[in-house]
C-alpha positions as semicolon CSV with decimal commas, in nm:
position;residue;x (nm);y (nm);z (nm)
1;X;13,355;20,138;-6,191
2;X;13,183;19,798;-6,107
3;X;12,850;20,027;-6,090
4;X;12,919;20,122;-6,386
5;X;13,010;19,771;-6,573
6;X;12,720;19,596;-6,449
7;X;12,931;19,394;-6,246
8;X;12,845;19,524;-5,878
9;X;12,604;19,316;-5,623
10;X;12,512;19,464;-5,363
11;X;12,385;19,170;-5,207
12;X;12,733;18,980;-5,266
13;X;12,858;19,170;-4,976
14;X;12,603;19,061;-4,722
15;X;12,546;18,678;-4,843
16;X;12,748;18,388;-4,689
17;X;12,805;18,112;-4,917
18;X;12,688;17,830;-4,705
19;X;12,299;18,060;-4,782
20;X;12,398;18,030;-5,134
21;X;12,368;17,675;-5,082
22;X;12,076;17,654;-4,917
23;X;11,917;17,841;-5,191
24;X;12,071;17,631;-5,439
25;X;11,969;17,265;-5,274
26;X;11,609;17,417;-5,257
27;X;11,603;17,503;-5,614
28;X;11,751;17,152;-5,694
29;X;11,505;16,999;-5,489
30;X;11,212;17,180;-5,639
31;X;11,360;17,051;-5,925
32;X;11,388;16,682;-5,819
33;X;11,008;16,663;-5,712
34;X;10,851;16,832;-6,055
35;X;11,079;16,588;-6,245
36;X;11,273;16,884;-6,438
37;X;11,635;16,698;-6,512
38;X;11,721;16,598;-6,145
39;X;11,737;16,293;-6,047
40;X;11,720;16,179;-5,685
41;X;12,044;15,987;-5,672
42;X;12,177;16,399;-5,812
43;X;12,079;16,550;-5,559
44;X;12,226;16,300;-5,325
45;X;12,559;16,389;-5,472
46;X;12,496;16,719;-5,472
47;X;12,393;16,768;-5,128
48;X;12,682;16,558;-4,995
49;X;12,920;16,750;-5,207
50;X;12,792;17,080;-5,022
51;X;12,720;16,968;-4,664
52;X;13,058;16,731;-4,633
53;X;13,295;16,957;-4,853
54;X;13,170;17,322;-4,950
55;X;12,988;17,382;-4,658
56;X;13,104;17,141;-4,419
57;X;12,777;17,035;-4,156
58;X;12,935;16,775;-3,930
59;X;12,576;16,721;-3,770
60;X;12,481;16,621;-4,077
61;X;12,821;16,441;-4,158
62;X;12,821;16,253;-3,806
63;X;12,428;16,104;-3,915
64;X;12,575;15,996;-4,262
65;X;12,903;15,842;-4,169
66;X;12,955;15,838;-3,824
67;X;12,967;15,519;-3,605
68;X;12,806;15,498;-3,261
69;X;13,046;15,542;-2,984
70;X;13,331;15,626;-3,198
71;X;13,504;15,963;-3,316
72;X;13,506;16,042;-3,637
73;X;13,664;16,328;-3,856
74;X;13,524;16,546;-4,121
75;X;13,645;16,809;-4,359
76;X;13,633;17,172;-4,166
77;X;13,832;17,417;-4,424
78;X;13,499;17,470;-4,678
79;X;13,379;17,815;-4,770
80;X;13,050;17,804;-4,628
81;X;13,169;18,095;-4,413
82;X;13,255;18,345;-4,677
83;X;13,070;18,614;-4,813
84;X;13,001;18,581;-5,162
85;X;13,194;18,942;-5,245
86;X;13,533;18,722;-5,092
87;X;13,490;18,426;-5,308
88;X;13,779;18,529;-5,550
89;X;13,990;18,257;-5,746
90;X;14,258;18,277;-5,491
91;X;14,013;18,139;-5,231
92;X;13,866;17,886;-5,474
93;X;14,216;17,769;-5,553
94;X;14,310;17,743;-5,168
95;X;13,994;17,507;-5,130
96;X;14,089;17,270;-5,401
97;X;14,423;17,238;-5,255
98;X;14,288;17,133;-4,922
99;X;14,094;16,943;-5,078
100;X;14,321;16,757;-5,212
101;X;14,525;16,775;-4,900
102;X;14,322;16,559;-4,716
103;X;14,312;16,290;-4,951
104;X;14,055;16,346;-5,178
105;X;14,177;16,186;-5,544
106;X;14,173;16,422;-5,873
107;X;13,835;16,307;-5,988
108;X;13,651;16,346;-5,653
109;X;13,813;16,681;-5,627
110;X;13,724;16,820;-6,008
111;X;13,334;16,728;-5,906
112;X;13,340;16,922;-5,603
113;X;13,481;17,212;-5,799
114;X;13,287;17,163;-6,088
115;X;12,957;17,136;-5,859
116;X;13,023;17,433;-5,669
117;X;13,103;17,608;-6,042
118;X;12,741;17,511;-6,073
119;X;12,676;17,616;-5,780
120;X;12,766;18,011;-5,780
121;X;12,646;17,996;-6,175
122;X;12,285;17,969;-6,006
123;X;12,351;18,284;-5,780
124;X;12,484;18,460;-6,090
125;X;12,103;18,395;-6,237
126;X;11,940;18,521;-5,918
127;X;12,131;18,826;-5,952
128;X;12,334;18,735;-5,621
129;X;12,718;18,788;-5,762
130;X;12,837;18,880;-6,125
131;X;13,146;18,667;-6,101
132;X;13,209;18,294;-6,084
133;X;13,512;18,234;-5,946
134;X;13,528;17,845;-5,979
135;X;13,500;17,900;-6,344
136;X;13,882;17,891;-6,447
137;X;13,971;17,708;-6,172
138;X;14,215;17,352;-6,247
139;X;14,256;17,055;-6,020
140;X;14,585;16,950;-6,189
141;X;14,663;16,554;-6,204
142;X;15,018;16,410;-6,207
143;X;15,151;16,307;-6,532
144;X;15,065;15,929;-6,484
145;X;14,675;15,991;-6,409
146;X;14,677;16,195;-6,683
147;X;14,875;15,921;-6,926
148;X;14,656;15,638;-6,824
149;X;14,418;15,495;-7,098
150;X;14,156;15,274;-7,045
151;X;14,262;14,895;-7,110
152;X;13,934;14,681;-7,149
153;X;13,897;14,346;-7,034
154;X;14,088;14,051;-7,167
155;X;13,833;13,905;-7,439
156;X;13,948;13,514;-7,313
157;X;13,874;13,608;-6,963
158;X;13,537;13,802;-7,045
159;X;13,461;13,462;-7,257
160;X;13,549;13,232;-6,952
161;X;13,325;13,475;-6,682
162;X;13,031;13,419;-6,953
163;X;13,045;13,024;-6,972
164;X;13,074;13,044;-6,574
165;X;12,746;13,228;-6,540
166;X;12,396;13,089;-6,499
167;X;12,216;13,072;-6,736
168;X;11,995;13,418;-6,696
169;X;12,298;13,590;-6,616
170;X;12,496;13,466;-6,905
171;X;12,233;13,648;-7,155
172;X;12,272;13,957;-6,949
173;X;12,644;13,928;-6,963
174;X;12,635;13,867;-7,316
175;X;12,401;14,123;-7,401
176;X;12,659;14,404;-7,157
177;X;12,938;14,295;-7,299
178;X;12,843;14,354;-7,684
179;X;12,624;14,663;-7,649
180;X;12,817;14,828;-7,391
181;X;12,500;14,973;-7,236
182;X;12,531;15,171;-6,931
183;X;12,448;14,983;-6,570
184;X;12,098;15,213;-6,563
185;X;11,985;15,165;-6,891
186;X;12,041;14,785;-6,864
187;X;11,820;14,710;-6,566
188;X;11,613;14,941;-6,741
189;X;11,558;14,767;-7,029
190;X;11,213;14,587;-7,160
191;X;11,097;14,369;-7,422
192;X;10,975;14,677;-7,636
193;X;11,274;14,792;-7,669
194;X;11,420;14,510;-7,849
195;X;11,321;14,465;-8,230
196;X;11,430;14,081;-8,339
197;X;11,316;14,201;-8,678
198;X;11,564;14,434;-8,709
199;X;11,836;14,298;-8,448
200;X;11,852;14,635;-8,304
201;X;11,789;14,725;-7,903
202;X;11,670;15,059;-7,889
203;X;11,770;15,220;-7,567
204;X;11,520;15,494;-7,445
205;X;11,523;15,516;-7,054
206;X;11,738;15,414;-6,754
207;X;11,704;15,365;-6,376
208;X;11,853;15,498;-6,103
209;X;11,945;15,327;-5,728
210;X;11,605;15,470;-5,585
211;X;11,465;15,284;-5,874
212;X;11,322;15,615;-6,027
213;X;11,292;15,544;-6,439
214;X;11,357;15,783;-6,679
215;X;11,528;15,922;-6,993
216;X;11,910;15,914;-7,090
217;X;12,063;16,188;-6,962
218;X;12,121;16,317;-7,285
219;X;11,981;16,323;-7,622
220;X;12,294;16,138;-7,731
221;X;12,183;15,893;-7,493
222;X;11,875;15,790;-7,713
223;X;12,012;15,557;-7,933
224;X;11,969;15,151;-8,145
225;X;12,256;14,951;-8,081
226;X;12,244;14,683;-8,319
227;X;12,249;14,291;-8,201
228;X;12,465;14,028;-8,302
229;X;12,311;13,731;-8,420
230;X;12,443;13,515;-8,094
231;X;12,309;13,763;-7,878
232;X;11,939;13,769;-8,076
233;X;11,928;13,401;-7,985
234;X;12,019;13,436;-7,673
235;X;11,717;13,669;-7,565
236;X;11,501;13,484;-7,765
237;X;11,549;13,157;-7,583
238;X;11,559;13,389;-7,234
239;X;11,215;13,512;-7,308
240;X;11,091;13,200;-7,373
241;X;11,165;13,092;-7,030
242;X;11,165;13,390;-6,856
243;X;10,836;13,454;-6,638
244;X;10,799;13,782;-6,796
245;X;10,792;13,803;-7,174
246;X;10,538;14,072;-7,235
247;X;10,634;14,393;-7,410
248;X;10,637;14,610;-7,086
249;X;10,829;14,382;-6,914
250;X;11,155;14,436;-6,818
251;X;11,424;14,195;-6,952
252;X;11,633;14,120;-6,696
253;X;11,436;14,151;-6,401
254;X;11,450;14,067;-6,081
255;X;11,268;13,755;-5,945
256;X;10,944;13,991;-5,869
257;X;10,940;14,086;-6,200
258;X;11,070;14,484;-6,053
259;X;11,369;14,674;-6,072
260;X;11,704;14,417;-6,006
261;X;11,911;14,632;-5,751
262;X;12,217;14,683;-5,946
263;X;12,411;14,657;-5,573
264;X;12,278;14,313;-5,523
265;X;12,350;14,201;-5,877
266;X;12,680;14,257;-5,852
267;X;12,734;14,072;-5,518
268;X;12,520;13,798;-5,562
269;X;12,636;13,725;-5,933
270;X;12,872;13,947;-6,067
271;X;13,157;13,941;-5,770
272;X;13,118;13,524;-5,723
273;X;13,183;13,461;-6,102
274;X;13,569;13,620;-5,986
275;X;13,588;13,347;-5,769
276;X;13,480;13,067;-5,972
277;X;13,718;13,162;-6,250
278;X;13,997;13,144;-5,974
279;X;13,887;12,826;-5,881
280;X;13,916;12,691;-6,231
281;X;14,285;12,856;-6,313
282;X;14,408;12,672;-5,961
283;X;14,272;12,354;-6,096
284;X;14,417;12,415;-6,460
285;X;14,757;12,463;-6,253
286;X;14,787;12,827;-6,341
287;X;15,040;13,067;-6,152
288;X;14,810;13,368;-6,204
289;X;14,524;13,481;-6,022
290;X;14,192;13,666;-6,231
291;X;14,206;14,012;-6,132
292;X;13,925;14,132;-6,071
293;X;13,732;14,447;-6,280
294;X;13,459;14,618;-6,245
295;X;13,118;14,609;-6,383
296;X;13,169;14,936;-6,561
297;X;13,438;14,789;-6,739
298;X;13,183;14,530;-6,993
299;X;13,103;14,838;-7,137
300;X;13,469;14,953;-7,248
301;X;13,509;14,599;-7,390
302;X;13,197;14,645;-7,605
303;X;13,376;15,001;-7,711
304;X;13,684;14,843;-7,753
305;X;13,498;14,550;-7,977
306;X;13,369;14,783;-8,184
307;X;13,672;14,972;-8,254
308;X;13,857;14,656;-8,340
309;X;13,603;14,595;-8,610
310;X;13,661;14,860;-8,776
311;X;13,370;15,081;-8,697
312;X;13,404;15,412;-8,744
313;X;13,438;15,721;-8,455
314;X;13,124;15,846;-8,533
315;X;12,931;15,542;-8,549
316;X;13,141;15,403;-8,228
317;X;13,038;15,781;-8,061
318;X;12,654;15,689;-8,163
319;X;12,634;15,360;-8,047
320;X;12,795;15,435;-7,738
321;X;12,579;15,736;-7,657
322;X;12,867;15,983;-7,610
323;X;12,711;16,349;-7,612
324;X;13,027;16,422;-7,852
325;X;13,300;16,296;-8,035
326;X;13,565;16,438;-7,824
327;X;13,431;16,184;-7,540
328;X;13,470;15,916;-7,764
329;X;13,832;16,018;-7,869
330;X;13,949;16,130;-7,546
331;X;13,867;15,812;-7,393
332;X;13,901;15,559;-7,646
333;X;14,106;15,709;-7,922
334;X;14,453;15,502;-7,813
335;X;14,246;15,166;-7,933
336;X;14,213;15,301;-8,325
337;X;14,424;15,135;-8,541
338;X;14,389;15,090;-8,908
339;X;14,608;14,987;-9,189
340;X;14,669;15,354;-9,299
341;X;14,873;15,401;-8,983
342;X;15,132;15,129;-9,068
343;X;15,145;15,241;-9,441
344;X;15,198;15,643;-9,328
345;X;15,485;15,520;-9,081
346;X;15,629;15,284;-9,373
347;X;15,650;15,557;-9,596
348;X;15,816;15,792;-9,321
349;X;16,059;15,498;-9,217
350;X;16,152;15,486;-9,569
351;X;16,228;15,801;-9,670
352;X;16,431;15,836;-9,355
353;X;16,629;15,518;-9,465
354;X;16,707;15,697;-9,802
355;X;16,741;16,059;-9,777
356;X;16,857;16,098;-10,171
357;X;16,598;15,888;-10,283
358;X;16,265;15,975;-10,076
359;X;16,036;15,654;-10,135
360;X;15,714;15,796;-10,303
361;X;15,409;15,875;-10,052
362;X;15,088;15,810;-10,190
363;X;14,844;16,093;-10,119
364;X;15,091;16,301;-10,020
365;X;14,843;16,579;-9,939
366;X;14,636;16,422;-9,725
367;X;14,675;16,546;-9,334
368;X;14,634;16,338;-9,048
369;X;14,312;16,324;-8,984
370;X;14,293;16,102;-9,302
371;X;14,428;15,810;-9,155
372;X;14,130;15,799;-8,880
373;X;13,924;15,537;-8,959
């Protein structure tokens, strides 16, 4: 019968995963050194994904994470020793529940399963199995990970972390906070790319912790984010100063004029702005402490600023560089609000009130989706 449906391998039955792998981190490597959509700092993941989870190498795990003269532990329940004809969806589930038996949290665990979905989809286009059987496969959160929203920064203390900053910093922190650009594309960035004409920044490449440039991900991820005219003056007066205004130069670099490690941004300036802030609510007399967020987070407050202007959830989608609207929606659809909301649940609250005499809805045919800005 699997003759028959085009579903039999022969070499499924001889195969062990952990040479699936192999195969696999070869390809991706090929990949990574002809430049074809694979970043170095990908296959990192990738590779530790297979060789500390999926195929657990604790030669190679003892050289990564190990400290001298100490034991250490690593994860020894992968699949590396299965044949590829045994890798059902019972087996795949068993994995992800060890997985998350040892402590790994729901996200870490969905990117190992979604990796090694990637994973056997490259031996079904080799012609080594038919099926994939991490395809269907769930990593179920609890009911509060799956209710939280994100809740951006507090706008007074993003204000206060800005007026605490030096002063290249503060342009950087003003320019993060309002264009929500991702940590890549920011270090990334060049005079070029920023039109004072048109108070636009257009964003067209990114950089990566091995300080490898190149596109957005995406297509979605080439996009203008407009400028704000406190922002515009703030660059211009930072590349009148700055040691490196030419076009090709980047705009916040580091003080070689290269790449600024985002790593040693973050501790050097980011991190100590926490403490300063601290220091300033303890002389103010304040009970609270700043809690600290991270740097990830400047771009849900520019999100968040946008929604609260009003902008629409396609335009907030474009500007953010989300490949799709669901992204957008599914992550910041909780922070829409719009006067159409309050007047749909007036009109509801009344007619409750008065059962006999239904207040009058206007637009009564409109759905739901209406009343999305």
């Amino acid at each position: 019968m699997v003759i028959r449906t085009g579903t039999y391998r022969p070499e499924a039955t001889k195969i062990l995963v952990s040479e699936l792998a192999e195969t696999f981190l070869d390809h991706c490597r090929g990949r990574m050194e002809r430049g074809e959509r694979m970043p170095r700092r990908n296959f990192q993941v990738y590779e530790g994904y297979v060789r500390n989870y999926i195929c657990p190498d604790p030669e190679w795990h003892a050289a990564k994470h190990a400290k001298p003269g100490t034991e250490f532990s690593y994860f020894d329940k992968g699949l590396g020793g299965h044949k590829l004809a045994d890798l059902t969806v019972g087996v795949v589930n068993r994995f992800r529940d060890d997985l998350r038996a040892t402590g790994l949290s729901v996200a870490t665990t969905r990117k190992i399963i979604g990796m090694l979905q990637v994973m056997l989809a490259y031996g079904i286009s080799i012609d080594l199995l038919a099926f994939n059987a991490a395809k269907d496969v769930e990593v179920i959160a609890s009911r509060a990970d799956e209710a939280r929203q994100i809740v951006p920064p507090d706008p007074d203390v993003m204000r206060q972390l800005i007026e605490l900053a030096d002063e290249r910093f503060r342009v950087l922190l003003m320019f993060a906070a309002s264009t929500g650009v991702r940590a890549g594309e920011l270090h990334a960035l060049r005079w070029k790319h920023v039109n004072f004409q048109r108070r636009e920044v257009r964003i067209e490449t990114r950089v990566d912790s091995f300080r490898t440039e190149d596109v957005p991900k995406t297509r979605a991820g080439l996009r203008s984010v407009p400028l704000g005219e406190a922002v515009i003056r703030a660059l211009q007066g930072w590349r009148q100063k700055t040691r490196y205004p030419q076009p090709a130069d980047l705009v916040f670099p580091n003080f070689k004029g290269g790449y600024w490690s985002h790593d040693a941004m973050v501790k050097s300036k980011w991190r100590p702005l926490f403490k300063r802030l601290a220091a300033r609510w303890q002389e103010q007399q304040r009970n609270d402490r700043p809690e600290f967020f991270n740097w990830h987070a400047l771009r849900h407050f520019a999100i968040s600023c946008w929604i609260d202007a009003g902008l629409p959830p396609k335009t907030v989608q474009t500007f953010a560089g989300h490949s799709i609207l669901q992204v957008t929606m599914d992550r910041y659809g909780h922070l829409f609000r719009s006067d159409s909301h309050a007047a749909a649940m007036d009109a509801i609250a009344a007619t409750i009130e008065s059962p006999t005499k239904p207040a009058p809805v206007k637009n009564a045919n409109r759905t739901w989706s209406d009343f999305v800005p």
